[in-house]
C-alpha positions as CSV (number, residue, x, y, z in Angstrom):
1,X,163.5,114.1,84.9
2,X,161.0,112.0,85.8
3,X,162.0,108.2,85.4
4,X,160.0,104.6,84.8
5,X,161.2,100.9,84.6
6,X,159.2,98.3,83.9
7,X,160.0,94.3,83.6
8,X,158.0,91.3,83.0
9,X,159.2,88.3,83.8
10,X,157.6,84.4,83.0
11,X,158.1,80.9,84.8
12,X,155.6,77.9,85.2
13,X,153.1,80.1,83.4
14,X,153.2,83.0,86.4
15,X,154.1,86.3,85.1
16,X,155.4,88.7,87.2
17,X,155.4,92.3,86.1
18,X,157.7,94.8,88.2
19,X,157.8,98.8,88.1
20,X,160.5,101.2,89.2
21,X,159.7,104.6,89.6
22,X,161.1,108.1,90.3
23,X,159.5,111.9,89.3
24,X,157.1,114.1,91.4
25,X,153.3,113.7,92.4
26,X,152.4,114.4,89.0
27,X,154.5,111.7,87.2
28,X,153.3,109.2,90.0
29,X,149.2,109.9,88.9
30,X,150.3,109.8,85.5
31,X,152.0,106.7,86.3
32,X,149.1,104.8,87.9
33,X,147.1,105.9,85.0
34,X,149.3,103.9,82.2
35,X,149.5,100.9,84.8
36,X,145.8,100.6,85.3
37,X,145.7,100.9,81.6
38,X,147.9,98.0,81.2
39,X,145.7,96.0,83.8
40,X,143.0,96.6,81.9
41,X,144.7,95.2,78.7
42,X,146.0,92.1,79.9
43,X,142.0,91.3,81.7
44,X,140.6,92.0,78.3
45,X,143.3,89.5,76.8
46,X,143.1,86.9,79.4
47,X,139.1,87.1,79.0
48,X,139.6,86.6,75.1
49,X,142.0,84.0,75.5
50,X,139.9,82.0,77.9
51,X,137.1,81.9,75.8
52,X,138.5,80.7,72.7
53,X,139.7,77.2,75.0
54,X,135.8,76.9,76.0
C-alpha cells in the first residue's frame, strides 16, 4: 500500500511544509502531481493575499 505524510509547520512567519513517502513509480507521479497542485494553491493565495495589503 502505497503511503503519504505530510506536515506543515509555522514560526516567525516561515512555513515549512514536509512530505514522507513510500508506494511504487506510479504513486510517486501521482504524488508529484497533488504536490504541484498544492504549489500552485498556496502561489495563487499568496498572490491574492498580497494584493489586498497594496
Amino acid at each position: 500500500k502505497p503511503y503519504i505524510q505530510l506536515a506543515l509547520t509555522t514560526f516567525n512567519g516561515d512555513i515549512t511544509f514536509s512530505v514522507g513517502f513510500k508506494g511504487n513509480d506510479e504513486d510517486e507521479i501521482r504524488v508529484k502531481e497533488m504536490m504541484k497542485s498544492v504549489e500552485n494553491y498556496l502561489k495563487k493565495y499568496i498572490e491574492e493575499d498580497s494584493d489586498w495589503s497594496e
